[in-house]
C-alpha positions as CSV (number, residue, x, y, z in Angstrom):
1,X,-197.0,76.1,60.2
2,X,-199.2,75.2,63.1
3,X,-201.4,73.0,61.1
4,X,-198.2,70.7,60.1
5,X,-198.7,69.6,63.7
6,X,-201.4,67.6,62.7
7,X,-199.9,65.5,59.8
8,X,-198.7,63.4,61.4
9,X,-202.1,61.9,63.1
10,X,-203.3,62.8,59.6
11,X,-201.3,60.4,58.3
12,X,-201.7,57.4,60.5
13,X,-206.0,58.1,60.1
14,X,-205.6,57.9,56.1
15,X,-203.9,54.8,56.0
16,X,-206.1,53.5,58.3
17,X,-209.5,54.8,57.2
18,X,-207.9,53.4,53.1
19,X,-208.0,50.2,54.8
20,X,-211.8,50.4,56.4
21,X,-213.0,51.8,52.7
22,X,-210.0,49.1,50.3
23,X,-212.6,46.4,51.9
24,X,-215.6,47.9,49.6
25,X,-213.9,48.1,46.7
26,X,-212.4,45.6,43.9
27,X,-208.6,45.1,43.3
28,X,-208.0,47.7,41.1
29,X,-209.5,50.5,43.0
30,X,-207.9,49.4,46.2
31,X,-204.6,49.5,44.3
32,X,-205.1,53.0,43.2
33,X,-206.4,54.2,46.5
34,X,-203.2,52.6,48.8
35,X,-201.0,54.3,46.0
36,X,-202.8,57.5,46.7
37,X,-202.8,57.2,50.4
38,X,-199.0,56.2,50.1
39,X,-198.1,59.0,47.9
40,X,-200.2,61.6,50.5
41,X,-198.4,60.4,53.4
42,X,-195.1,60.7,52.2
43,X,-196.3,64.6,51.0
44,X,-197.4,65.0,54.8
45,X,-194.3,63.5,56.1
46,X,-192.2,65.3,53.8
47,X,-194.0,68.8,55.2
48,X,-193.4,67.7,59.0
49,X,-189.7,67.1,58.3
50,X,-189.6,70.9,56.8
51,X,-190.8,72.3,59.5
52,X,-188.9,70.4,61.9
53,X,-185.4,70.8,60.2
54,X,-186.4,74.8,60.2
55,X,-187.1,75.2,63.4
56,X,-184.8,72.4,64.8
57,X,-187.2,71.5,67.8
58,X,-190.2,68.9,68.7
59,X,-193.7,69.1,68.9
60,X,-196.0,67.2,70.8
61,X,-199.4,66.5,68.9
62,X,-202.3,66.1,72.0
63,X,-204.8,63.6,71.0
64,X,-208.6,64.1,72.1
65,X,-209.0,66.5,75.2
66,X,-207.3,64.6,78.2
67,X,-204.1,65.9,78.9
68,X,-200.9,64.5,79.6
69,X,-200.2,62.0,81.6
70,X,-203.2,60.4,81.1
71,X,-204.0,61.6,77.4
72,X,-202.4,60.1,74.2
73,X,-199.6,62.0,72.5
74,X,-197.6,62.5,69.8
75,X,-194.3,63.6,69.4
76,X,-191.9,64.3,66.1
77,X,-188.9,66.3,65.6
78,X,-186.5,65.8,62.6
79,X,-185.9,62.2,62.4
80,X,-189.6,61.1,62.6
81,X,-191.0,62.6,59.5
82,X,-187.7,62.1,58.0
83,X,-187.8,57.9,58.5
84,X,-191.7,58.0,57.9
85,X,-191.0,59.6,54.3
86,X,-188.7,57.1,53.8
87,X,-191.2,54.5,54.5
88,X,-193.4,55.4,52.3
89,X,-190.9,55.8,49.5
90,X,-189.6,52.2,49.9
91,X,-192.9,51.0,50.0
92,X,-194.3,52.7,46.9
93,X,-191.4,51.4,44.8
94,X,-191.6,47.6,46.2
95,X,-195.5,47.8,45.5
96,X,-194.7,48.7,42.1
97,X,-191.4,46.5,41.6
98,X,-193.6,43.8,42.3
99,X,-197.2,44.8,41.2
100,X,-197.0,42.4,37.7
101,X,-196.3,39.8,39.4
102,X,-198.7,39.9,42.3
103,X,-201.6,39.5,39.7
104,X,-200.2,36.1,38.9
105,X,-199.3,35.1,42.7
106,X,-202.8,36.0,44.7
107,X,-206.5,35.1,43.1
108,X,-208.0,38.0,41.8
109,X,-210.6,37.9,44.1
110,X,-208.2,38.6,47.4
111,X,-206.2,41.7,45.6
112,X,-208.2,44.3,47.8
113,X,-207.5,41.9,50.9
114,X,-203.7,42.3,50.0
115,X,-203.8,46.1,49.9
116,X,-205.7,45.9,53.0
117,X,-203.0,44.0,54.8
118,X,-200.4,46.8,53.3
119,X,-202.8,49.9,54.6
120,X,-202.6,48.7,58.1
121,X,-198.7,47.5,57.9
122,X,-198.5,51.5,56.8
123,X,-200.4,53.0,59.8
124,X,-198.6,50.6,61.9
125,X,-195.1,51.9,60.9
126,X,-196.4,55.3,61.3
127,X,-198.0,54.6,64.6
128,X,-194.7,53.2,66.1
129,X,-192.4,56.6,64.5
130,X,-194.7,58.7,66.2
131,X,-196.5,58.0,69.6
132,X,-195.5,58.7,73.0
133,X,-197.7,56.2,74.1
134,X,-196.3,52.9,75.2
135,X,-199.4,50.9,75.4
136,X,-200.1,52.7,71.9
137,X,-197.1,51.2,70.7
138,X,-197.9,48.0,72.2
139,X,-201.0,48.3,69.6
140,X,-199.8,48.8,66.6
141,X,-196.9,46.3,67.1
142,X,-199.4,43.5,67.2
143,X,-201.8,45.3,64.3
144,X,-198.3,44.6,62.0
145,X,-197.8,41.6,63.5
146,X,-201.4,40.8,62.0
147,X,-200.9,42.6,58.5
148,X,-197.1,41.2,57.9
149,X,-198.7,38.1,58.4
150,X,-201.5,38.2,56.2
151,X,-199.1,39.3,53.7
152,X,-196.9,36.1,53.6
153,X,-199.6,34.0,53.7
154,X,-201.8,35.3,51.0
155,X,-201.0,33.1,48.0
156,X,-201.8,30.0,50.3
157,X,-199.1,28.3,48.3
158,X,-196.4,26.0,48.8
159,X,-194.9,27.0,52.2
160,X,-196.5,30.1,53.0
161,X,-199.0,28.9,55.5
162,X,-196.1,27.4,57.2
163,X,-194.1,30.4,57.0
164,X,-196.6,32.4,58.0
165,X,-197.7,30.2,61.1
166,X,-193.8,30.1,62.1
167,X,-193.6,33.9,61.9
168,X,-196.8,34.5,63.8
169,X,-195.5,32.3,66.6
170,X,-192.1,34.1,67.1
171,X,-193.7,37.4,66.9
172,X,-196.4,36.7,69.2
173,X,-193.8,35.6,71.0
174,X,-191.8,39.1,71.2
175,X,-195.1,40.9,71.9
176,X,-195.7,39.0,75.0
177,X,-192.2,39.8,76.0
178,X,-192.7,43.1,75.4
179,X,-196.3,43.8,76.8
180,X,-195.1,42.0,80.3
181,X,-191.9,45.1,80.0
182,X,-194.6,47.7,79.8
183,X,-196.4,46.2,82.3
184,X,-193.3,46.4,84.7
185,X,-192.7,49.4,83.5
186,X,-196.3,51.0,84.3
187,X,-196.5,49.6,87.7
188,X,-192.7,50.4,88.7
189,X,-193.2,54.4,87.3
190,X,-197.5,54.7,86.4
191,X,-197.3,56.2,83.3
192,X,-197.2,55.1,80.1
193,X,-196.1,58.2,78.2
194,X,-192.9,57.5,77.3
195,X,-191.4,61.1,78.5
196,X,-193.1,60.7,81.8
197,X,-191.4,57.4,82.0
198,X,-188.2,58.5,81.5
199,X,-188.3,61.1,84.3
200,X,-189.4,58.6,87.0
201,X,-186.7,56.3,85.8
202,X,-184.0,59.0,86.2
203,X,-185.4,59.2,90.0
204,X,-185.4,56.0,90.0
205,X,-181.8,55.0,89.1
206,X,-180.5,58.2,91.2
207,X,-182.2,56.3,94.4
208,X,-181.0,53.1,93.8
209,X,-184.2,50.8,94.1
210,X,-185.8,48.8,91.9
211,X,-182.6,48.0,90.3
212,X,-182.6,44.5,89.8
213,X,-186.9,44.7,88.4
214,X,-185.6,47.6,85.9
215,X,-182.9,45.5,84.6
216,X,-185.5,42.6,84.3
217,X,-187.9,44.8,82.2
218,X,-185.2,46.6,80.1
219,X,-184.4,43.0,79.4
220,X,-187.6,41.5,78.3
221,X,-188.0,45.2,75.8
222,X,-185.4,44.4,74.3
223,X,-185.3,41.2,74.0
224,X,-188.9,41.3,72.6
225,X,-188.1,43.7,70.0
226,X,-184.9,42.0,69.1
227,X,-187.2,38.6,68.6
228,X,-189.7,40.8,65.9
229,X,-186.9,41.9,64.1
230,X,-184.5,38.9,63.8
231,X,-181.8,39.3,65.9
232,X,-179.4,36.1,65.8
233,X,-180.2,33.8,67.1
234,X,-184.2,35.0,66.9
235,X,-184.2,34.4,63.2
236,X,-185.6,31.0,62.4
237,X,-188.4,32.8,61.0
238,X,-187.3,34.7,58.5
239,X,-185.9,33.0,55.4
240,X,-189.0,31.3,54.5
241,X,-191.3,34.2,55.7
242,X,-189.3,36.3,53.2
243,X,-188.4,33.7,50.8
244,X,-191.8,32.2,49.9
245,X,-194.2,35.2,50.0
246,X,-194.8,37.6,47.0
247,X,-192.0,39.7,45.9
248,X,-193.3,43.4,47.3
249,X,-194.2,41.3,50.5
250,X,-190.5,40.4,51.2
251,X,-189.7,43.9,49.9
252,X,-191.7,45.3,52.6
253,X,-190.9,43.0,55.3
254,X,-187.1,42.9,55.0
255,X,-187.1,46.7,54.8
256,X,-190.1,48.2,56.5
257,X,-191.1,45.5,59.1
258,X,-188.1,44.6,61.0
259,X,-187.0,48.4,60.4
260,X,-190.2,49.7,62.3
261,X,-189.7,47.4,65.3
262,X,-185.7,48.5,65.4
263,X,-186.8,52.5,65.1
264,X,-188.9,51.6,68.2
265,X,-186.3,50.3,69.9
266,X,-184.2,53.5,69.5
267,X,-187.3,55.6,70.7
268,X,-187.2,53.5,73.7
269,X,-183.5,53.7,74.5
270,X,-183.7,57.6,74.0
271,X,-187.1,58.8,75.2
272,X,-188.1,56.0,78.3
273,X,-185.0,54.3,79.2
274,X,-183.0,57.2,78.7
275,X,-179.2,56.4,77.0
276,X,-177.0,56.9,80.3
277,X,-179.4,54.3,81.7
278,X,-179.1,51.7,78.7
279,X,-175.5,52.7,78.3
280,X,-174.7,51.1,82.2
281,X,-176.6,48.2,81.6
282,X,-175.1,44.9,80.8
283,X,-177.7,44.1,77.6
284,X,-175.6,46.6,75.8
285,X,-173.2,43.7,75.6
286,X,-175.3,41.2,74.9
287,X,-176.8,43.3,72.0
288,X,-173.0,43.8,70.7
289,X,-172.2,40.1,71.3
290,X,-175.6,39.0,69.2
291,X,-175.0,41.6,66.5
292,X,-171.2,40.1,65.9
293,X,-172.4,36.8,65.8
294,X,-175.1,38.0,63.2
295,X,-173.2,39.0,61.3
296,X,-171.0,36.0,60.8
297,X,-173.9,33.5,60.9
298,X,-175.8,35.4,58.9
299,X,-173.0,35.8,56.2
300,X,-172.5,31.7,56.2
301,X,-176.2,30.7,56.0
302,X,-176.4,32.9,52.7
303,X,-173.5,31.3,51.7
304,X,-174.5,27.6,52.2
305,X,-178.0,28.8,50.5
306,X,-178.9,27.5,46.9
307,X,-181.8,29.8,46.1
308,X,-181.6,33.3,45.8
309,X,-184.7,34.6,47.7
310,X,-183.4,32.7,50.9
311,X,-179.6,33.9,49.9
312,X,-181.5,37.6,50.1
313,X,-183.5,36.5,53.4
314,X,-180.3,35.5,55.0
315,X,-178.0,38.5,54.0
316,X,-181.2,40.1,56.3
317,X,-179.6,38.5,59.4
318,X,-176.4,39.4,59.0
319,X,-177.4,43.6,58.1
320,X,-179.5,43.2,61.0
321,X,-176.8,42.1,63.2
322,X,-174.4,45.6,61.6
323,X,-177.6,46.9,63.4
324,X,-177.4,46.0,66.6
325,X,-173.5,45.9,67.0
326,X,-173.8,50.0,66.3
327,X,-175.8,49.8,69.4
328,X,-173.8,47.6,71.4
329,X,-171.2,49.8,70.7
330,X,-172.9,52.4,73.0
331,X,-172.1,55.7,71.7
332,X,-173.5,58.4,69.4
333,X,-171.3,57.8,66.5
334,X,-172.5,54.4,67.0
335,X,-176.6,54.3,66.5
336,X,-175.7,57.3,63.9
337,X,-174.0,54.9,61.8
338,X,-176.8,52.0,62.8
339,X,-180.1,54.7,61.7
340,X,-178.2,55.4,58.5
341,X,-177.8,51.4,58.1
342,X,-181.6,51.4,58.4
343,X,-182.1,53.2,55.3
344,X,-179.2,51.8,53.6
345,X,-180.5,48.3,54.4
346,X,-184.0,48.8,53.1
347,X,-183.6,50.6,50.2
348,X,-180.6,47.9,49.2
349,X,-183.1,44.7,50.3
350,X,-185.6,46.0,48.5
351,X,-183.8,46.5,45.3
352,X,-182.5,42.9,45.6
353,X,-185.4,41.3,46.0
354,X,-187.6,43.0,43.2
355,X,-184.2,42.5,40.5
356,X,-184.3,38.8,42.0
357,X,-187.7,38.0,40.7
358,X,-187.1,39.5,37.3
359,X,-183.5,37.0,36.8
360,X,-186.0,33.9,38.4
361,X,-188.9,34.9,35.6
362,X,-186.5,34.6,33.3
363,X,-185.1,31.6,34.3
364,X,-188.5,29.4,34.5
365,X,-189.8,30.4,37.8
366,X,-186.5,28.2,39.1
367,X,-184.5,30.3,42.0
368,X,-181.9,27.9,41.9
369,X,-178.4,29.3,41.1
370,X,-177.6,27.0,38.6
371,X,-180.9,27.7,36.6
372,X,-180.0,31.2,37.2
373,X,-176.3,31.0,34.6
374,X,-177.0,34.0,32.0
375,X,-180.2,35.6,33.7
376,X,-178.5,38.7,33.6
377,X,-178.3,38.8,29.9
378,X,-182.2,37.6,29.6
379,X,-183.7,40.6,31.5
380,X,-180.9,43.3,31.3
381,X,-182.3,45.6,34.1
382,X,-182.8,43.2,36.9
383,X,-179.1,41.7,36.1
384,X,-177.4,45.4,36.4
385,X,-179.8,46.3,39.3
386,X,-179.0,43.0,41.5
387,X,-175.3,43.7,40.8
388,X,-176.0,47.6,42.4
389,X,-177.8,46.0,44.7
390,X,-174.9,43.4,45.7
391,X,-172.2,45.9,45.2
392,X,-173.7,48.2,47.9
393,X,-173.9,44.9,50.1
394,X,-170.6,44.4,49.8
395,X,-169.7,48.4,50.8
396,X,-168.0,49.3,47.0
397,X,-167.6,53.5,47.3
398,X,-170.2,55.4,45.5
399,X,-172.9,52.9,47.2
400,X,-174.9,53.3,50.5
401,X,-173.5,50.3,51.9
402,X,-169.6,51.6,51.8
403,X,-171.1,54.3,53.6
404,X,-172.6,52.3,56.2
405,X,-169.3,50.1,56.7
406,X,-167.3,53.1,57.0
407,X,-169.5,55.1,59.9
408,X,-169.3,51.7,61.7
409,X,-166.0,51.7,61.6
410,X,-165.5,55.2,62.4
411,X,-167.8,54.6,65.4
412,X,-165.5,51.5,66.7
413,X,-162.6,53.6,66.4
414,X,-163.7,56.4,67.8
415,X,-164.4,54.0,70.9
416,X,-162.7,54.5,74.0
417,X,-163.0,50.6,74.9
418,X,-160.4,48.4,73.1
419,X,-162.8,44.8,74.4
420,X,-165.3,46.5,71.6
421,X,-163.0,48.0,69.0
422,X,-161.1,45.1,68.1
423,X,-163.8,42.6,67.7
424,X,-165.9,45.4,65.6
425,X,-162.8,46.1,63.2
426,X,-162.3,42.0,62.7
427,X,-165.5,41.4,62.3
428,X,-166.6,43.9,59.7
429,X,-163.8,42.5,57.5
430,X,-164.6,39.2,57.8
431,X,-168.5,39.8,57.6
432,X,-167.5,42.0,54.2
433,X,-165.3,38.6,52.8
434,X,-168.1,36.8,53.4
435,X,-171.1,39.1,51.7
436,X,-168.5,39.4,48.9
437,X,-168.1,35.7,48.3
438,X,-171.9,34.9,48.3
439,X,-173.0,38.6,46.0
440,X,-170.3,38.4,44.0
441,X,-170.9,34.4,43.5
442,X,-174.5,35.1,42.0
443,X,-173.5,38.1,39.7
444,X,-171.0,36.2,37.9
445,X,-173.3,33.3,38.0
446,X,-176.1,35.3,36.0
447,X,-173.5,36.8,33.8
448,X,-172.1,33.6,33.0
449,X,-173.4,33.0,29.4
450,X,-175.3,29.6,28.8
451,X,-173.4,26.7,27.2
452,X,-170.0,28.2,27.3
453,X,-171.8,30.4,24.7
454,X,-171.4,34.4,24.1
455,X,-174.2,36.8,25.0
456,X,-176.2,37.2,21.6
457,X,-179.2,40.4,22.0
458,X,-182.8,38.6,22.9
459,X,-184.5,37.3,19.6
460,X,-181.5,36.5,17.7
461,X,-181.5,33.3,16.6
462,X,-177.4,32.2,17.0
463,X,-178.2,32.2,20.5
464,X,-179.1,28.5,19.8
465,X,-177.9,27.4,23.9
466,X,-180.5,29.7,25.2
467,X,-182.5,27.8,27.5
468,X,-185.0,30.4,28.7
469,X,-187.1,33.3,26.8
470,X,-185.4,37.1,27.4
471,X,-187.3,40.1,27.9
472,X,-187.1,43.6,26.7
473,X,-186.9,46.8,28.7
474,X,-190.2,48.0,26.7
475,X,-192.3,44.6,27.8
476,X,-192.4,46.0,31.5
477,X,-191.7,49.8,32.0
478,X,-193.1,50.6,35.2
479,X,-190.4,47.5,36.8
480,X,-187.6,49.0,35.4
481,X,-188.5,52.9,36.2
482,X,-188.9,51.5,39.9
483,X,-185.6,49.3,39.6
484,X,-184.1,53.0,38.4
485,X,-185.4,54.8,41.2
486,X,-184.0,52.0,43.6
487,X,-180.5,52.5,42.0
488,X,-180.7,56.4,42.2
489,X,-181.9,55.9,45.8
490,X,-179.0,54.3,46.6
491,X,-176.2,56.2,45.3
492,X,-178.1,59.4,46.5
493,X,-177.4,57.8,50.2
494,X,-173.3,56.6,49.0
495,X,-173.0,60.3,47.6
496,X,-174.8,62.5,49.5
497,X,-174.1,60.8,52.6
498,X,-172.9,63.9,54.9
499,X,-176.2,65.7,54.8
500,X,-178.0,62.5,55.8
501,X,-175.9,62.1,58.7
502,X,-176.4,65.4,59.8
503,X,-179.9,65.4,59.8
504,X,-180.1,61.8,62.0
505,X,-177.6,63.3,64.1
506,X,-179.6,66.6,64.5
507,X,-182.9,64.3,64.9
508,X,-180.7,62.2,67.6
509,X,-179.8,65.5,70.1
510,X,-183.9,66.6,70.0
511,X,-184.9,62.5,70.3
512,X,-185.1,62.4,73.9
């Protein structure tokens, strides 16, 4: 058991050292090598989280020979390993859902660069699960930063510079707020372990100085973080970054990326700022306030929407706002039910945005809704996947998304402040109208048959009105197995919901 101490530095190295040695080889080996490293990582995440759900305590890996407080650390208990698996799951199926059409979207010659981009975006993620280090953190944020964007921007097509060059801005933008906070941070406390942290901060809030700088720095954190992951109203970045780039790039970014800044942010709240602290602050409010409104502004911008990517890239803004209401909400039951909507989220975003590209392929390329009437009939998988998909978005039982709803609501009733109960309760119900008008618009719009015309089986000739070519189920096997795992994924978190809630609650008491 001792060794499983080291898999999670293990695991950061590989991806790394897969992107140092994907920049020697062609595409296809770099393919098979980030699969490998991917499927590795998840094997040495999936040990950690063994050991630590047996034992039920944290370890603290010590990097090189200086020890703390001026070494580098580690640190992992349950919920680490257990959200690092789950990366590496989401992004092995969004690699795949989107692998045939990546051949067709970048030039042969840059495939290797793309899995380089995606071996660094993995170590990032791991990085920021698992150090102690802020200024380690601090690193790793702006090595994503740096792969995300080198992931929209690959195809050099159409938008994508543009996106890419407005995401970079914004996100450079968060980093700077964030560096100055660790800065404050360092020279208010002089450590930049974030357990050391925490302990000076507890002195200093129990002495009453520096009240007014610590506010300031808790502010700019969050704030920064909040910018990187698209907090309304911090999201003007975001629906072309994820609607023009490849499909497994806005898979990943919509469910990896912004979720890897947000896990952060919880790591901060627990293990630096400590939860009493962020708790008696006023940003808690503003994060509640910003999440609300995300959620409604989110909701109407997919609405108004008339393609389907940016319909997805919008529905982002509104989950991620679910987000940070269960924080604003200040209590337990509240970032239990906002980590759970971290998986949910990604594994539902992902799912919609690899069916998505399957209805537009058969609809011309076109991902406008009215070239999108019958898609579901032409590629039969993506149709019934995007409908899971929206039917978790909307929170139908047996889904993770009803799951989700139904925690937050738990958590605003359980809440001993009626200024945050009422607006959560009215605001999940309206937010729920809305992501039912704008999913449920788009399923019946690709199961609306063509010309008024019945649904005829590909290849048959009565289906004169057909205006696009259908695919079969046999023509691309490896899209629908991953579109099969995405629907299993998902109803594994609506059913089995109980034990996944124990185990973030369990990771939650050894967090700090």
């Amino acid at each position: 058991m001792e060794i499983i101490r080291n898999f999670p530095c293990l695991s950061i190295l590989l991806a790394m050292f897969s992107a140092i040695i994907s920049s020697a080889l062609k595409g296809k080996g770099a393919r098979w090598l980030n699969t490998f490293v991917i499927i590795v990582v998840g094997a040495l995440s999936a040990a950690a989280l063994y050991m630590t759900m047996t034992t039920g305590e944290s370890y603290v890996y010590v990097m090189g020979h200086v020890p703390a407080p001026f070494g580098n650390e580690i640190r992992f208990g349950s919920l680490e390993p257990g959200v690092a698996l789950f990366f590496c799951v989401i992004m092995l199926l969004s690699l795949n859902g989107g692998r045939k059409k990546l051949l067709l979207e970048i030039d042969p010659g840059k495939e290797n660069l793309y899995y380089i981009m995606v071996d660094l975006l993995l170590s990032s993620l791991l990085a920021l699960v698992y150090t102690n280090d802020l200024f380690t953190a601090y690193v790793f944020v702006e090595i994503n930063t740096i792969a995300a964007c080198g992931l929209i921007m690959i195809t050099e097509r159409g938008r994508t510079i543009e996106a890419a060059a407005r995401y970079m801005i914004m996100s450079l933008l968060g980093s700077g707020l964030f560096l100055i906070g660790i800065c404050l941070l360092y020279d208010m406390t002089g450590h930049l372990l974030m357990s050391y942290i925490r302990v000076s901060i507890e002195d200093i809030v129990a002495s009453g100085m520096y009240h007014a700088p610590l506010l300031v720095t808790i502010a700019l954190i969050v704030v920064g973080l909040a910018i990187k992951s698209a907090l309304f109203p911090f999201h003007a970045w975001l629906p072309d970054a994820y609607g023009y780039s490849t499909v497994s790039s806005a898979a990943m970014l919509s469910s990896l990326v912004s979720k890897g800044y947000i896990f952060l942010l919880i790591k901060l709240i627990y293990r630096v700022i400590g939860f009493d602290t962020f708790l008696n602050s006023r940003i808690i409010n503003v994060l509640f306030v910003f999440g609300l409104a995300g959620m409604i502004m989110g909701s109407i911008s997919a609405i108004r929407e008339n393609d389907i990517r940016r319909m997805i890239s919008f529905s982002s803004v509104a989950q991620i706002g679910y987000i940070y209401m269960g924080f604003g909400l200040g209590t337990s039951a509240g970032m239990v039910a906002s980590i759970f909507h971290i998986l949910s989220h990604a594994a539902t975003k992902s799912l919609l945005f690899v069916s998505g590209v399957g209805l537009t392929d058969v609809s011309g390329g076109h991902k406008e809704f009215v070239e999108l009437t019958g898609s579901g009939y032409r590629n039969v998988a993506a149709g019934i996947a995007f409908m899971v998909g929206s039917l978790s978005m909307v929170g139908i039982p047996a889904f993770s998304g009803f799951i989700s709803k139904l925690l937050f609501a738990q958590a605003a009733v359980q809440h001993n402040q009626f200024a945050k109960l009422l607006p959560t309760l009215i605001v999940l119900a309206v937010s729920t109208v809305l992501n039912t008008i704008y999913f449920m618009k788009t399923v019946i719009r690709i199961y609306t048959p063509t010309g008024g015309t019945s649904y005829v089986a590909p290849g048959n000739a009565r289906h004169e009105d057909q205006k696009y070519a259908s695919v079969s189920i046999k023509e691309n096997p490896l899209y629908v197995i991953t579109l099969l795992c995405f629907i299993i994924l998902n109803i594994i978190l609506g059913m089995c919901s109980q034990p996944i809630t124990d185990w973030i609650t369990q990771g939650l008491s050894v967090f700090a």
